[in-house]
C-alpha positions in Angstrom: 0.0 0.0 0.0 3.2 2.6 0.9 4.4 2.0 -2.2 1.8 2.0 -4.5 1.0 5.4 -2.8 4.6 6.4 -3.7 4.1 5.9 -6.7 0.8 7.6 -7.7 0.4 10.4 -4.9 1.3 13.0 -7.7 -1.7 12.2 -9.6 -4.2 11.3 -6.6 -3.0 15.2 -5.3 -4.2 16.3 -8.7 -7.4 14.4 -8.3 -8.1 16.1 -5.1 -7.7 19.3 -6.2 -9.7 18.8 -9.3 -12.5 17.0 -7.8 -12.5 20.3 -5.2 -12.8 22.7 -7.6 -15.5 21.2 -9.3 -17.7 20.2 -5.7 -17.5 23.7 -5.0 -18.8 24.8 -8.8 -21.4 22.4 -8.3 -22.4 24.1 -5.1 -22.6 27.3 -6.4 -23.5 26.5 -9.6 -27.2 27.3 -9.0 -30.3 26.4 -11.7 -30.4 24.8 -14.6 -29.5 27.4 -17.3 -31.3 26.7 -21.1 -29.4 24.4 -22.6 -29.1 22.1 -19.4 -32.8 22.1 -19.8 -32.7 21.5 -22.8 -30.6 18.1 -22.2 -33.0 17.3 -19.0 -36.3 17.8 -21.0 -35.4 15.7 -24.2 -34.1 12.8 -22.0 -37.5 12.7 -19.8 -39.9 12.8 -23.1 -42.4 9.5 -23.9 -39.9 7.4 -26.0 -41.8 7.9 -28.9 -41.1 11.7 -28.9 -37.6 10.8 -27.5 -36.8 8.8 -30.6 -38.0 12.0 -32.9 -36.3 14.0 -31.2 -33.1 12.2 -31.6 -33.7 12.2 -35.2 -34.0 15.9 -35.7 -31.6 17.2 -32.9 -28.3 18.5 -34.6 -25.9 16.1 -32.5 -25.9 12.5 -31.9 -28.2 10.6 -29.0 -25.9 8.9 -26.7 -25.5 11.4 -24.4 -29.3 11.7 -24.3 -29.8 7.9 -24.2 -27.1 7.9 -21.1 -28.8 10.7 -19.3 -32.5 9.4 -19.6 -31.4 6.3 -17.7 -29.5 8.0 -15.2 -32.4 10.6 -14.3 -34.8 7.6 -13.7 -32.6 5.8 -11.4 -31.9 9.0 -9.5 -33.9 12.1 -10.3 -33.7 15.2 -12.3 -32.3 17.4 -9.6 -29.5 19.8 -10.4 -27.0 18.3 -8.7 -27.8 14.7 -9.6 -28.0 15.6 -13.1 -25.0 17.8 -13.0 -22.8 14.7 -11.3 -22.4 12.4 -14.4 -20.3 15.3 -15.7 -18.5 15.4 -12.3 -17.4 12.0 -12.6 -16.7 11.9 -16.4 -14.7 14.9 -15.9 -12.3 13.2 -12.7 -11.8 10.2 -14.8 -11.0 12.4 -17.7 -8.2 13.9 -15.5 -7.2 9.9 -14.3 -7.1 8.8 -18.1 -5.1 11.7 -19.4 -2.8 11.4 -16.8 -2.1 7.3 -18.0 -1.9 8.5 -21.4 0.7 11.0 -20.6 2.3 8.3 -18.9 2.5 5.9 -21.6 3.7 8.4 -24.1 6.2 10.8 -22.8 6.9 10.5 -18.6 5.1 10.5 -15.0 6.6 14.0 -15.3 4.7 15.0 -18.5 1.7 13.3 -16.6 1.3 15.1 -13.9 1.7 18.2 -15.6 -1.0 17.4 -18.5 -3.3 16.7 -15.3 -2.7 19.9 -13.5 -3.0 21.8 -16.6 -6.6 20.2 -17.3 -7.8 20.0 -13.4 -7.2 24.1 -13.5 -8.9 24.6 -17.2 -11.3 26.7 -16.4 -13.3 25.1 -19.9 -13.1 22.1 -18.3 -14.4 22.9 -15.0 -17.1 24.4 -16.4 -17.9 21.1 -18.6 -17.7 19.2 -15.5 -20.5 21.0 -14.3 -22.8 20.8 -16.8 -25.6 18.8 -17.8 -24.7 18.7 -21.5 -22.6 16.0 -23.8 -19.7 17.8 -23.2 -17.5 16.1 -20.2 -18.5 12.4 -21.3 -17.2 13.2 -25.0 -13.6 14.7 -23.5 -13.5 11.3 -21.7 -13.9 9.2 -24.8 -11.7 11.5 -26.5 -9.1 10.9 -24.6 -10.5 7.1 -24.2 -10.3 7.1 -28.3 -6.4 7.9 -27.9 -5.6 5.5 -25.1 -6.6 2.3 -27.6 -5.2 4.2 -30.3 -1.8 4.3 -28.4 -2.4 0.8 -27.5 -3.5 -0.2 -31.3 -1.4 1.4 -33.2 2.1 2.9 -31.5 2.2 0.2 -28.8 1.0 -2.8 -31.6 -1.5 -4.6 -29.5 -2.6 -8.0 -30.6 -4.9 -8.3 -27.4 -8.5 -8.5 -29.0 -9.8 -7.2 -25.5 -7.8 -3.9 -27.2 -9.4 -3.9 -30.5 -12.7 -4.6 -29.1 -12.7 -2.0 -26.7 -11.1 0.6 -29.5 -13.8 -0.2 -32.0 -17.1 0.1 -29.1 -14.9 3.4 -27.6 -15.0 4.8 -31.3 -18.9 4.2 -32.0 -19.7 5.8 -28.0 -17.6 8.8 -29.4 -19.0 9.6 -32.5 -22.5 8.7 -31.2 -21.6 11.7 -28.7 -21.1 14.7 -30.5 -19.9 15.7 -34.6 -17.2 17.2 -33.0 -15.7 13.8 -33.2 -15.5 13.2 -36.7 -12.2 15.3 -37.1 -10.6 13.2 -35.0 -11.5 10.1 -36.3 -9.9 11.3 -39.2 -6.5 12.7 -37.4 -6.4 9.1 -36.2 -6.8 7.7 -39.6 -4.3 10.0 -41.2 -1.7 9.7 -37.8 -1.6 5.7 -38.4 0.4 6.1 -41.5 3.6 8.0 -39.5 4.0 4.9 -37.2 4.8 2.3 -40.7 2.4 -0.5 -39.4 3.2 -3.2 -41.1 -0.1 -4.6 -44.1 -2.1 -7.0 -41.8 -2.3 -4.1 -39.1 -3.0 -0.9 -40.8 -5.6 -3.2 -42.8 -7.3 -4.1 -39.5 -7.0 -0.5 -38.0 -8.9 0.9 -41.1 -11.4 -1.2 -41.1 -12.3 -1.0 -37.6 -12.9 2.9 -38.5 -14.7 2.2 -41.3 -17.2 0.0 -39.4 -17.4 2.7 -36.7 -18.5 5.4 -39.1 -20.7 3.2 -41.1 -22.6 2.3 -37.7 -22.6 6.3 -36.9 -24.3 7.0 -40.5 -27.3 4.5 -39.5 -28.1 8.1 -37.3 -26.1 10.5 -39.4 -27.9 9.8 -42.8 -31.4 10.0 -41.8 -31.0 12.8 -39.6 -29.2 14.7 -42.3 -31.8 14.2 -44.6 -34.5 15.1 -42.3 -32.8 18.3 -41.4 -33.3 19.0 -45.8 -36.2 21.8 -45.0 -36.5 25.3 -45.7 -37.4 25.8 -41.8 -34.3 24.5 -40.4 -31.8 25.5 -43.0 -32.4 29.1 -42.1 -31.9 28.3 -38.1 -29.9 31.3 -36.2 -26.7 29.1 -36.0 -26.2 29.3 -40.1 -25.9 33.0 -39.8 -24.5 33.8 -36.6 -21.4 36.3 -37.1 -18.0 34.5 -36.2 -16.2 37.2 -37.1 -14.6 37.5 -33.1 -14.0 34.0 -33.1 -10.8 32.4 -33.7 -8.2 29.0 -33.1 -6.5 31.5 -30.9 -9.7 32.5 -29.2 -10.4 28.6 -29.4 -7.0 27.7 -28.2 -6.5 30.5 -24.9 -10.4 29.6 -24.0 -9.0 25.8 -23.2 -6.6 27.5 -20.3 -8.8 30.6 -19.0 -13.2 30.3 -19.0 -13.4 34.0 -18.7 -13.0 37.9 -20.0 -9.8 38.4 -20.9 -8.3 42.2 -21.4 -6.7 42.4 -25.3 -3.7 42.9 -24.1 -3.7 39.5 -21.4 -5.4 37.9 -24.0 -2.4 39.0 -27.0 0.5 37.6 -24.3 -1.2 34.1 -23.7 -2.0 34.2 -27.9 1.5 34.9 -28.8 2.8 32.4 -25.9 1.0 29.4 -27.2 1.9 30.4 -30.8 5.3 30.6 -29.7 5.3 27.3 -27.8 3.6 25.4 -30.5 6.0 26.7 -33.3 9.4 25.8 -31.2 7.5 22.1 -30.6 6.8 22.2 -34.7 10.9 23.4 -35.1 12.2 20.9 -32.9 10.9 18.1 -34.8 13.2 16.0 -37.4 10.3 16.0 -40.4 11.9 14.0 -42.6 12.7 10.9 -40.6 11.1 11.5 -36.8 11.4 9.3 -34.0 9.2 7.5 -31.8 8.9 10.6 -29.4 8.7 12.8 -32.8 6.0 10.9 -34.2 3.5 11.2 -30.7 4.4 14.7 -30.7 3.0 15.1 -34.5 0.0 13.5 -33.0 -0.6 15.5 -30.7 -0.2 18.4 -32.3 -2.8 17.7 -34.5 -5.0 16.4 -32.2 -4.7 20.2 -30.5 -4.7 22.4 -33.5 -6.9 20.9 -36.4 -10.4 21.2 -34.3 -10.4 24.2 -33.4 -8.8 25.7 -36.8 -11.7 23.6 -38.4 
């Protein structure tokens, strides 16, 4: 017991302080605000109206599916439908902290899950009753079989199974997912799998996004109407939205002066162009390749 607490107190410190952050949001936290009753509503409807709402609603059901059963075992109050996040977010933390592990060092680790248990983006997330949390869990989830697929070489089916059901959860959680699907798909090739593998990785994703089309088609061409094509979100102005608005919200969930928000922009520009210079392009290693990887996992969404 003394030294497996050795061996993990880093992590189980950042755990406290995470989970401590977020008990006190969820104190203070108050009502529901619209689009958590938005979630609550849609996952307490008869499941006839459940099932057309799913069809019509912009993003995927899972999240819906997962709350509906939760708020009959327990109730729809704010805090118990508030504490899925809560928990999805803490084992966000837990798994991000392994995958650091695996890839780089326990000293990479602990500072990936300090920098996530402070993110004010993701406190907030862990707070709310909305897809959010749960799909930054199988995000992260999706990476940790990828790791184990692809740059570790598995053969375990336990691996492949889990991979294939994590990837289906995922993209049945949100669209957001679909670009990483694809940085996944596109990373594989760096790592020079050998035939057999690279055959069996793509085909897992291809059954993945054919079972999320068996949602994705008929909603799409449901949504083919006159009424919903001219919705608010297809003309919103983005015009003050940007990756580096995308990027410095991650770190800091709140009003930022220009001139705060110009230093963090030009520090994170600045960190991720010495990470881009310091890699060998031509031939990169092992530790060259992940980083690749990750820098596209951080820098294509939110440019997208």
């Amino acid at each position: 017991m003394i030294v497996w607490f050795k061996l993990h107190y880093p992590v189980l410190i950042v755990l406290i302080l995470a989970a401590a952050l977020r008990v006190n949001l969820l104190f203070v936290r108050g009502t529901f605000w619209f689009d958590e009753i938005f979630s609550v509503h849609f996952s307490s409807l008869p499941w006839r109206e459940t099932l057309k709402y799913w069809w019509l609603e912009t993003n995927p059901p899972f999240y819906s599916l997962f709350l509906r059963g939760w708020l009959k075992l327990f109730g729809e109050s704010e805090m118990i439908a508030r504490l899925p996040s809560f928990i999805f977010g803490l084992l966000s933390i837990f798994l991000l902290y392994k995958l650091a592990v695996a890839m780089f060092s326990r000293r990479a680790a602990i500072v990936a899950g300090l920098l996530m248990s402070l993110s004010g983006i993701h406190l907030f997330i862990s707070t709310e009753t909305r897809t959010y949390s749960l799909l930054t869990f199988l995000t992260i989830a999706s990476f940790w079989f990828f790791h184990k697929v692809v740059i570790m070489k598995s053969d375990k089916k336990t691996d492949w199974w889990l991979y294939g059901i994590t990837q289906i959860l995922f993209l049945y959680s949100h669209l957001t997912a679909l670009p990483i699907v694809l940085i996944q798909c596109a990373s594989a090739i760096i790592f020079n799998l050998e035939p057999n593998r690279i055959k069996r990785f793509y085909r897992l994703q291809i059954i993945s996004v054919l079972v999320f089309f068996l949602w994705f088609i008929p909603s799409i061409l449901s949504k083919f109407n006159l009424g919903l094509l001219s919705g608010w979100f297809f003309a919103r102005d983005s015009a003050g939205s940007n990756i580096l608005t995308t990027i410095v919200t991650l770190f800091v969930n709140a009003e930022l002066s220009g001139a705060t928000f110009t230093l963090a922009a030009l520090l994170l520009v600045g960190l991720i162009l010495w990470q881009t210079k310091s890699i060998n392009w031509s031939a990169p290693n092992q530790t060259e390749k992940i980083t690749i990887l990750l820098l596209t996992w951080g820098i294509i969404p939110p440019l997208m």
